[in-house]
N, CA, C and O atoms as a GROMACS GRO file, in nm:
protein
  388
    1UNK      N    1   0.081  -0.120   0.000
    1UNK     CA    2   0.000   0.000   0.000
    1UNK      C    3   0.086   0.126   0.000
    1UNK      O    4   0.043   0.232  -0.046
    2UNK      N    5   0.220   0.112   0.057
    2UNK     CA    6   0.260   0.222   0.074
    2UNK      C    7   0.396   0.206   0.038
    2UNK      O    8   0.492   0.243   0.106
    3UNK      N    9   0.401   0.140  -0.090
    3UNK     CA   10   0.535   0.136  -0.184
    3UNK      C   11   0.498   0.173  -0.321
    3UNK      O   12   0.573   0.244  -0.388
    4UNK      N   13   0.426   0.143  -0.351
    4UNK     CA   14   0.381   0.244  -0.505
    4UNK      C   15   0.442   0.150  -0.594
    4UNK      O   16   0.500   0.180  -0.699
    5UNK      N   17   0.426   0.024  -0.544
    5UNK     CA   18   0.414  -0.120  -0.654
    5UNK      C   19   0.334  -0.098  -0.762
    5UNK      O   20   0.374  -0.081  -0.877
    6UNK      N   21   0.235  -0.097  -0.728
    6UNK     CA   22   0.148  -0.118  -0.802
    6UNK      C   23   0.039   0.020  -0.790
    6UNK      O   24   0.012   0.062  -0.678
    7UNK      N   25  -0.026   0.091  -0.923
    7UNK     CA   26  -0.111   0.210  -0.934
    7UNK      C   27  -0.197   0.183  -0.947
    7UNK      O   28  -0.240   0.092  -1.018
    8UNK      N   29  -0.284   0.302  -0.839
    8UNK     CA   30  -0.373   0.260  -0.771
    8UNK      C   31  -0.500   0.384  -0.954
    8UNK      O   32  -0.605   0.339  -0.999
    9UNK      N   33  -0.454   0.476  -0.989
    9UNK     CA   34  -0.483   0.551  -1.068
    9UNK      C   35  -0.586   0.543  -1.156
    9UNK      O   36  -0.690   0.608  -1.170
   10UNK      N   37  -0.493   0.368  -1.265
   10UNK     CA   38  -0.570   0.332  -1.346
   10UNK      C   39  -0.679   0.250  -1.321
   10UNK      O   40  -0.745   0.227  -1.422
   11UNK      N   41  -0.718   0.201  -1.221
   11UNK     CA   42  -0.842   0.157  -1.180
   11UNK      C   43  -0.941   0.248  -1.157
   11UNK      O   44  -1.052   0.213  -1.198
   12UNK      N   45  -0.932   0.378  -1.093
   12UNK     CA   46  -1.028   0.456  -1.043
   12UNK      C   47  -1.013   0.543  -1.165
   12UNK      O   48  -1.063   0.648  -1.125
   13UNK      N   49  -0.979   0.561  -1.274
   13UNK     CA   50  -0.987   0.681  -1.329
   13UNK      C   51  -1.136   0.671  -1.407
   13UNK      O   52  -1.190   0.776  -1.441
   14UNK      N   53  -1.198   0.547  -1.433
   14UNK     CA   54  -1.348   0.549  -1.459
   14UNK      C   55  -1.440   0.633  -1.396
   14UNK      O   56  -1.512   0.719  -1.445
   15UNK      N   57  -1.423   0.584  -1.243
   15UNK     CA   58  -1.469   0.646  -1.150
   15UNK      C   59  -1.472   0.808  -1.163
   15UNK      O   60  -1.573   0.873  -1.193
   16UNK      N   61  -1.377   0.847  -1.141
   16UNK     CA   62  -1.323   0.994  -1.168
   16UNK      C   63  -1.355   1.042  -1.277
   16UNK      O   64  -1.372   1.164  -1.274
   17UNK      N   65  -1.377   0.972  -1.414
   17UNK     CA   66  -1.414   1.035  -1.492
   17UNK      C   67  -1.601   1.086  -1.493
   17UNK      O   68  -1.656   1.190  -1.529
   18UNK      N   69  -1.644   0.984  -1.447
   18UNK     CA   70  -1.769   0.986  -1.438
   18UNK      C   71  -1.829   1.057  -1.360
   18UNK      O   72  -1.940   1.109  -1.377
   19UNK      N   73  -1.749   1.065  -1.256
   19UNK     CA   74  -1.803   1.200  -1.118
   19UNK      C   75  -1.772   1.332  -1.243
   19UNK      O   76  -1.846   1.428  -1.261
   20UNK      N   77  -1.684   1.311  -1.294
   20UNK     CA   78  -1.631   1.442  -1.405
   20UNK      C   79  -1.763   1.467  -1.494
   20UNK      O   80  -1.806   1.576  -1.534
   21UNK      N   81  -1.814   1.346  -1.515
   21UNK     CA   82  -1.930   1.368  -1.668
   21UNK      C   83  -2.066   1.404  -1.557
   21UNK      O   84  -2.173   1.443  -1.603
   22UNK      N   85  -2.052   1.392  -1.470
   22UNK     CA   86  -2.199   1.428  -1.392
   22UNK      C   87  -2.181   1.580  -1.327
   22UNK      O   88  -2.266   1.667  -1.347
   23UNK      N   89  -2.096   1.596  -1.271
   23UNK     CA   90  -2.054   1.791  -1.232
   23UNK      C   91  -2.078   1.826  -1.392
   23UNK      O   92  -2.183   1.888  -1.406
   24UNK      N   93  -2.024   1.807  -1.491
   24UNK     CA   94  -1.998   1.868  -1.630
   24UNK      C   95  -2.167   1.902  -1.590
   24UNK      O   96  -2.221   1.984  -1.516
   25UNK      N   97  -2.222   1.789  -1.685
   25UNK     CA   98  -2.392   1.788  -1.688
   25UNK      C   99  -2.427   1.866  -1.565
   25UNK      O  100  -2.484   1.970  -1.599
   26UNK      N  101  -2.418   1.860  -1.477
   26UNK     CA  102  -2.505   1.960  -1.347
   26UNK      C  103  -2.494   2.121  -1.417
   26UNK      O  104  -2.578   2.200  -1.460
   27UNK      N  105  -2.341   2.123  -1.401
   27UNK     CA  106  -2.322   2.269  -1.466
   27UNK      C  107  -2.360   2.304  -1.579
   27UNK      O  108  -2.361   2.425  -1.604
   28UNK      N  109  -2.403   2.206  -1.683
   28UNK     CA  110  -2.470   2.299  -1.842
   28UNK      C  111  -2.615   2.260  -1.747
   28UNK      O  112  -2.676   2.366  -1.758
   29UNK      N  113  -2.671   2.203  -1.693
   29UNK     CA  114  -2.813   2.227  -1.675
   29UNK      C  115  -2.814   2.328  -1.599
   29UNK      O  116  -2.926   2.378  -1.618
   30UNK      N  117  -2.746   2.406  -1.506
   30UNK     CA  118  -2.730   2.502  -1.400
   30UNK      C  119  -2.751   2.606  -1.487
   30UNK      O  120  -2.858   2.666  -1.492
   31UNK      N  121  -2.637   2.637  -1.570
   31UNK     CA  122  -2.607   2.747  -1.677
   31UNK      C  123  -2.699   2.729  -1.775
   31UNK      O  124  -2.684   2.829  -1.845
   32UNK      N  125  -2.804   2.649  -1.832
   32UNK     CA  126  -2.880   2.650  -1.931
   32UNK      C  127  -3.024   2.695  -1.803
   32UNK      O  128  -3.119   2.749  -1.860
   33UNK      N  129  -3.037   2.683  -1.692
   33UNK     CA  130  -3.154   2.745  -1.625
   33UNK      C  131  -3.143   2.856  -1.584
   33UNK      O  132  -3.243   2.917  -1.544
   34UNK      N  133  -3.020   2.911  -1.583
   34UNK     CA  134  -3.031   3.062  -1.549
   34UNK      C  135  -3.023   3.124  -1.653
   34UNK      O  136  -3.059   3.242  -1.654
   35UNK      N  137  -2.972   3.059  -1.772
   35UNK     CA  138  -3.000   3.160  -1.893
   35UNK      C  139  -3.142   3.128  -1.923
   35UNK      O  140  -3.160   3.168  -2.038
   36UNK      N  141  -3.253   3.076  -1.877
   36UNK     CA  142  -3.377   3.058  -1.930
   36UNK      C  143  -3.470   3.202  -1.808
   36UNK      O  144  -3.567   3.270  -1.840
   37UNK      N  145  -3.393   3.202  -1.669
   37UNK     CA  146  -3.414   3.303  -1.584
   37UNK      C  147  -3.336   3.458  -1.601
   37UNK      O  148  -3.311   3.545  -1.517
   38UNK      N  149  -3.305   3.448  -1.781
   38UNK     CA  150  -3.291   3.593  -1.797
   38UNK      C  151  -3.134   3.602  -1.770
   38UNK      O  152  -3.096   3.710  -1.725
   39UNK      N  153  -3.024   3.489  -1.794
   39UNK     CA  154  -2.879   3.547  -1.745
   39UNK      C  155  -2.835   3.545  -1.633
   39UNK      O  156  -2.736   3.615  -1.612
   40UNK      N  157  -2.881   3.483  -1.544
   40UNK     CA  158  -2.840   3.437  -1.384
   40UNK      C  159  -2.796   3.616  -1.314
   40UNK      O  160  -2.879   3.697  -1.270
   41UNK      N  161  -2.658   3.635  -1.322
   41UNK     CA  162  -2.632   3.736  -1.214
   41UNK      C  163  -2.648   3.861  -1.326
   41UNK      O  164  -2.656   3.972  -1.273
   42UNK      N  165  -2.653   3.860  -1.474
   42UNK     CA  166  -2.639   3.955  -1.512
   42UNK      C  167  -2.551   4.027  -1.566
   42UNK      O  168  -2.572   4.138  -1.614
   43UNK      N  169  -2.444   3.971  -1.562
   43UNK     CA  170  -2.307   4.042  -1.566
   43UNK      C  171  -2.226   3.882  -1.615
   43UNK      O  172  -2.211   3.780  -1.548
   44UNK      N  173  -2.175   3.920  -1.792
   44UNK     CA  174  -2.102   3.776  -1.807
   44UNK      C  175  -1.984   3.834  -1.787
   44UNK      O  176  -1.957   3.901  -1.688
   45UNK      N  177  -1.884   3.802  -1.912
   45UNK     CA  178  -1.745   3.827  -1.943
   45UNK      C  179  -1.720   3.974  -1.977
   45UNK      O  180  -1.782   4.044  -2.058
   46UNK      N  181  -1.605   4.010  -1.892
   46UNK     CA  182  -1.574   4.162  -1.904
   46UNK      C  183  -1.654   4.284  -1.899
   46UNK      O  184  -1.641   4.395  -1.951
   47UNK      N  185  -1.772   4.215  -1.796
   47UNK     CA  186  -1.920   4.315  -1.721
   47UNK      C  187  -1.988   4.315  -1.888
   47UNK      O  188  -2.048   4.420  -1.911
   48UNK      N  189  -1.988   4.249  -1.965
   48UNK     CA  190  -2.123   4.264  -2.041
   48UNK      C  191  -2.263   4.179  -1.998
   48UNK      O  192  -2.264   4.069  -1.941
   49UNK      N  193  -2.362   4.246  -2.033
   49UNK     CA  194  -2.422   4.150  -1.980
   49UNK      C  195  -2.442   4.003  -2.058
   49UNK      O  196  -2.414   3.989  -2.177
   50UNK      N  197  -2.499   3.886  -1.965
   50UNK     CA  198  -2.479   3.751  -2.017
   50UNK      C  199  -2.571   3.745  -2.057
   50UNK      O  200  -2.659   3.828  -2.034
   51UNK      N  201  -2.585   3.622  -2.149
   51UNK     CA  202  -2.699   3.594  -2.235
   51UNK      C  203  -2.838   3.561  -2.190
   51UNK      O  204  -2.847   3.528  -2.071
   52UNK      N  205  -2.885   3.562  -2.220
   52UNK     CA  206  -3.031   3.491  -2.144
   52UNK      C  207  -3.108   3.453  -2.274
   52UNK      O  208  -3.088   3.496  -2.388
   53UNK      N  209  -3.199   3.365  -2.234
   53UNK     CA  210  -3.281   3.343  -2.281
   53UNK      C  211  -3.252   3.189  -2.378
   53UNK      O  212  -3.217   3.083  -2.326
   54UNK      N  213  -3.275   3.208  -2.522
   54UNK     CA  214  -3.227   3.109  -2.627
   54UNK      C  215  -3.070   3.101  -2.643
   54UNK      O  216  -3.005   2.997  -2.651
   55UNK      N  217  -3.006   3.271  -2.647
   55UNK     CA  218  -2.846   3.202  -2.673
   55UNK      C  219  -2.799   3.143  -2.587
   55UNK      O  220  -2.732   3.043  -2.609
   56UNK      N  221  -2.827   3.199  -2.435
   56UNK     CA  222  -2.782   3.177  -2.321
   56UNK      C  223  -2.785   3.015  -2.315
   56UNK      O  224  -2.698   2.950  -2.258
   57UNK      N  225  -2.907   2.954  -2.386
   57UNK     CA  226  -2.902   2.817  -2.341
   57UNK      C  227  -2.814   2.748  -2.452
   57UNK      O  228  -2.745   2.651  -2.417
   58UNK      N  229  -2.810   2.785  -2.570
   58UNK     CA  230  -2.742   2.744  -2.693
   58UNK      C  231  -2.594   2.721  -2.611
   58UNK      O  232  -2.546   2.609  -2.593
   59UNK      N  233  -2.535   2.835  -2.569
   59UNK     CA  234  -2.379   2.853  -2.505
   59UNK      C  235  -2.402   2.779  -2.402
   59UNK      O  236  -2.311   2.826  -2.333
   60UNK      N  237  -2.463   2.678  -2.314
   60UNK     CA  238  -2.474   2.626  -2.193
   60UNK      C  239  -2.429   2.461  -2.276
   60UNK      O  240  -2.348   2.374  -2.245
   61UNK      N  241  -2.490   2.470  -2.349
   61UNK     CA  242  -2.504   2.322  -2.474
   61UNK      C  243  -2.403   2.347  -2.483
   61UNK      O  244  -2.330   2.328  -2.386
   62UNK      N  245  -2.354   2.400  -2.600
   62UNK     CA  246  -2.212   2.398  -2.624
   62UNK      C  247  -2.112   2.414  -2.573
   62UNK      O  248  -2.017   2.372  -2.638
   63UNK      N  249  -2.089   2.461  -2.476
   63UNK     CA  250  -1.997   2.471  -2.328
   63UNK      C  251  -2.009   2.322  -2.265
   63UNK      O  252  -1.907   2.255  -2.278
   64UNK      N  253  -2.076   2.283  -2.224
   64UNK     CA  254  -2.163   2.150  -2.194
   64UNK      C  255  -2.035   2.015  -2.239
   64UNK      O  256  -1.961   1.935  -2.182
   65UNK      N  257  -2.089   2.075  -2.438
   65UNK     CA  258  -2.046   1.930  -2.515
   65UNK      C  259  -1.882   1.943  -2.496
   65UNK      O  260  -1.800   1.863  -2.451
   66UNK      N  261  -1.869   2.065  -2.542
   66UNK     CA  262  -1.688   2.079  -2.542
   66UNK      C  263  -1.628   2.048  -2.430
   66UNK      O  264  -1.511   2.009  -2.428
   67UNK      N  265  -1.712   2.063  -2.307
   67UNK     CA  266  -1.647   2.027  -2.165
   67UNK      C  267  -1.626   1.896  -2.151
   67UNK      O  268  -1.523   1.849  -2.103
   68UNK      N  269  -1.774   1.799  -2.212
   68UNK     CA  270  -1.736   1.654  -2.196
   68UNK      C  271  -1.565   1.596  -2.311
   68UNK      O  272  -1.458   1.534  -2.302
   69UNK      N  273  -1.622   1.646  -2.372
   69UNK     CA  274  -1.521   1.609  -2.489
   69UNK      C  275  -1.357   1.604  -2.420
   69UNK      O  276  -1.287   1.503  -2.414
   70UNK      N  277  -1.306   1.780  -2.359
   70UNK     CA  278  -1.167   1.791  -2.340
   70UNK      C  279  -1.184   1.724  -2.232
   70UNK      O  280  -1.068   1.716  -2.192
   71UNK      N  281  -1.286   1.639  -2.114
   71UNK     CA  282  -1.272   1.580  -2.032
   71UNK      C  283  -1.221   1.414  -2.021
   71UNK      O  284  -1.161   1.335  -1.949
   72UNK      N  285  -1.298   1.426  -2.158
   72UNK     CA  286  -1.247   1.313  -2.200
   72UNK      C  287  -1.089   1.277  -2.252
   72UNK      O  288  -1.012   1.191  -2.208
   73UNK      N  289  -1.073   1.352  -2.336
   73UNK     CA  290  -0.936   1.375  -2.365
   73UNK      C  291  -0.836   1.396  -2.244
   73UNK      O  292  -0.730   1.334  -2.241
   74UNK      N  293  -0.854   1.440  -2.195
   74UNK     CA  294  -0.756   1.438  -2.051
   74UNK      C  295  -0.739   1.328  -1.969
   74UNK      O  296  -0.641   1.300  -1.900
   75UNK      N  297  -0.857   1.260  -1.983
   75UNK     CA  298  -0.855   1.117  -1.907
   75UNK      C  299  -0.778   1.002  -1.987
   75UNK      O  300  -0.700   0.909  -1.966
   76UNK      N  301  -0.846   1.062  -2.088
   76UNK     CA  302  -0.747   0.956  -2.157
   76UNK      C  303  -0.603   0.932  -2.210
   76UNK      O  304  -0.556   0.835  -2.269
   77UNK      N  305  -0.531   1.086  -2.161
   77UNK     CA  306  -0.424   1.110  -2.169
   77UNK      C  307  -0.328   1.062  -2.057
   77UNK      O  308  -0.208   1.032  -2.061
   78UNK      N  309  -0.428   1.065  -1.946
   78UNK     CA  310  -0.363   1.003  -1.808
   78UNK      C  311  -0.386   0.886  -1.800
   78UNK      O  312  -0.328   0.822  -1.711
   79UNK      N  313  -0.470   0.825  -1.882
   79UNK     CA  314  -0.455   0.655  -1.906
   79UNK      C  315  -0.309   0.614  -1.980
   79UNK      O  316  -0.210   0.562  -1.930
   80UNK      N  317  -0.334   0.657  -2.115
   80UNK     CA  318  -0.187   0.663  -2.208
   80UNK      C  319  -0.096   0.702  -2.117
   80UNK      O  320  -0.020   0.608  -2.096
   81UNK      N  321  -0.065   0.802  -2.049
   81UNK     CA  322   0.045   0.779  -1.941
   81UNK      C  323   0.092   0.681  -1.898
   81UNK      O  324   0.207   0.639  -1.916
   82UNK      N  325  -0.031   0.614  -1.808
   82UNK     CA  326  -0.003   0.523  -1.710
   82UNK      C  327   0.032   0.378  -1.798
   82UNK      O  328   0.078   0.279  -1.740
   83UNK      N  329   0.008   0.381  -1.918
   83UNK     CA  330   0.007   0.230  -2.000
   83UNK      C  331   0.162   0.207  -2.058
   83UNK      O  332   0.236   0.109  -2.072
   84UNK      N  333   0.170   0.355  -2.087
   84UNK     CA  334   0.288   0.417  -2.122
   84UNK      C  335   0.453   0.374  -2.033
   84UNK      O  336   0.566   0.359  -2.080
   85UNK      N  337   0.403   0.364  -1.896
   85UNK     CA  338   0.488   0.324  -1.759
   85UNK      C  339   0.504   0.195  -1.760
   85UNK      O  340   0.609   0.132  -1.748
   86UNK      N  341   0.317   0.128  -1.787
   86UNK     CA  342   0.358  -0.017  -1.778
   86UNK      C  343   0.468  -0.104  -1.929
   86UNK      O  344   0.538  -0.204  -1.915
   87UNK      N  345   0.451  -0.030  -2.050
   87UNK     CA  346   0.521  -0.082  -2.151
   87UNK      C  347   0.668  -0.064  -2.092
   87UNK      O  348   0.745  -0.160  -2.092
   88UNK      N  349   0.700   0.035  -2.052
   88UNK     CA  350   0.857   0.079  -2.016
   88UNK      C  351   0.864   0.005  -1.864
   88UNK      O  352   0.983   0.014  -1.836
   89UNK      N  353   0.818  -0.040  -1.789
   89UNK     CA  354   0.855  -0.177  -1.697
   89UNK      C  355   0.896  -0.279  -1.742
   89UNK      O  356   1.002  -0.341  -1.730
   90UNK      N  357   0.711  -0.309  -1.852
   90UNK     CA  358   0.829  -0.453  -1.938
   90UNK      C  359   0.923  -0.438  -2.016
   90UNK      O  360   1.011  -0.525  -2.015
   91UNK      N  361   0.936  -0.312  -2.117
   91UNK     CA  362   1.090  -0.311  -2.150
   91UNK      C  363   1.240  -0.336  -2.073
   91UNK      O  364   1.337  -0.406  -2.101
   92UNK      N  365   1.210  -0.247  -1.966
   92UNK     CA  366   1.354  -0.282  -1.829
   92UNK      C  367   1.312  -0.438  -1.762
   92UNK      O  368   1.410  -0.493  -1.713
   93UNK      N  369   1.204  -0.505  -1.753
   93UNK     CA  370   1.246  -0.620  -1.722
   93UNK      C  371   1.267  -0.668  -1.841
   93UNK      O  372   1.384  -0.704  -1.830
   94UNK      N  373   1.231  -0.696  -1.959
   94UNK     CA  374   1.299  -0.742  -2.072
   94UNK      C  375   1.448  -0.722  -2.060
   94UNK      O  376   1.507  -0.830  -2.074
   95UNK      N  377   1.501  -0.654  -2.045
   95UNK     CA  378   1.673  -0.589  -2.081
   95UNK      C  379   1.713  -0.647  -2.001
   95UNK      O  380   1.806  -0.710  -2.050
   96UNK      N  381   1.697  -0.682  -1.848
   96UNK     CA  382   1.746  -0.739  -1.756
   96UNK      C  383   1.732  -0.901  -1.742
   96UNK      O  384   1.773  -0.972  -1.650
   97UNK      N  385   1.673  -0.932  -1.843
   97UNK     CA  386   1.721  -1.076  -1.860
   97UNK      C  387   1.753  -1.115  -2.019
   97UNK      O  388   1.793  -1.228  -2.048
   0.00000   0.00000   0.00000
């Protein structure tokens, strides 16, 4: 447990991803209901005001999809990492015999 034999990472990163795809989804439904309540606080990027209404929810979608997407990509970059470690183990035990 506390030699770092073996990673603990690639097992839970499902896990982790999926808590990831459910916050994502909370937040475009969050941000797609306050743009249906007129723009939530009122004030988006660089004090203009935020969208409301139809764009507001359009940009909640699409914020939404792109979020799952680079979420994905990141996870799966830290998978390829970790697979990445295990090929280069069996290479050095390969060499060593």
């Amino acid at each position: 447990m506390f030699t770092f034999q073996t990673l603990w990472t690639p097992r839970v990163i499902l896990v982790i991803y999926l808590i990831g795809i459910v916050l994502i989804v909370l937040s475009g439904l969050a941000g797609a209901y306050f743009a249906m309540q007129g723009g939530g606080s009122g004030t988006g990027a660089f004090g203009q005001p935020a969208p409301g209404g139809g764009l507001g929810i359009i940009w909640a979608v699409v914020f939404t999809a792109i979020s799952i997407v680079l979420w994905r990509v990141w996870c799966e970059i830290v998978l390829v990492l970790f697979k990445l470690h295990d090929r280069l183990v069996e290479v050095r035990d390969a060499i060593k015999h």
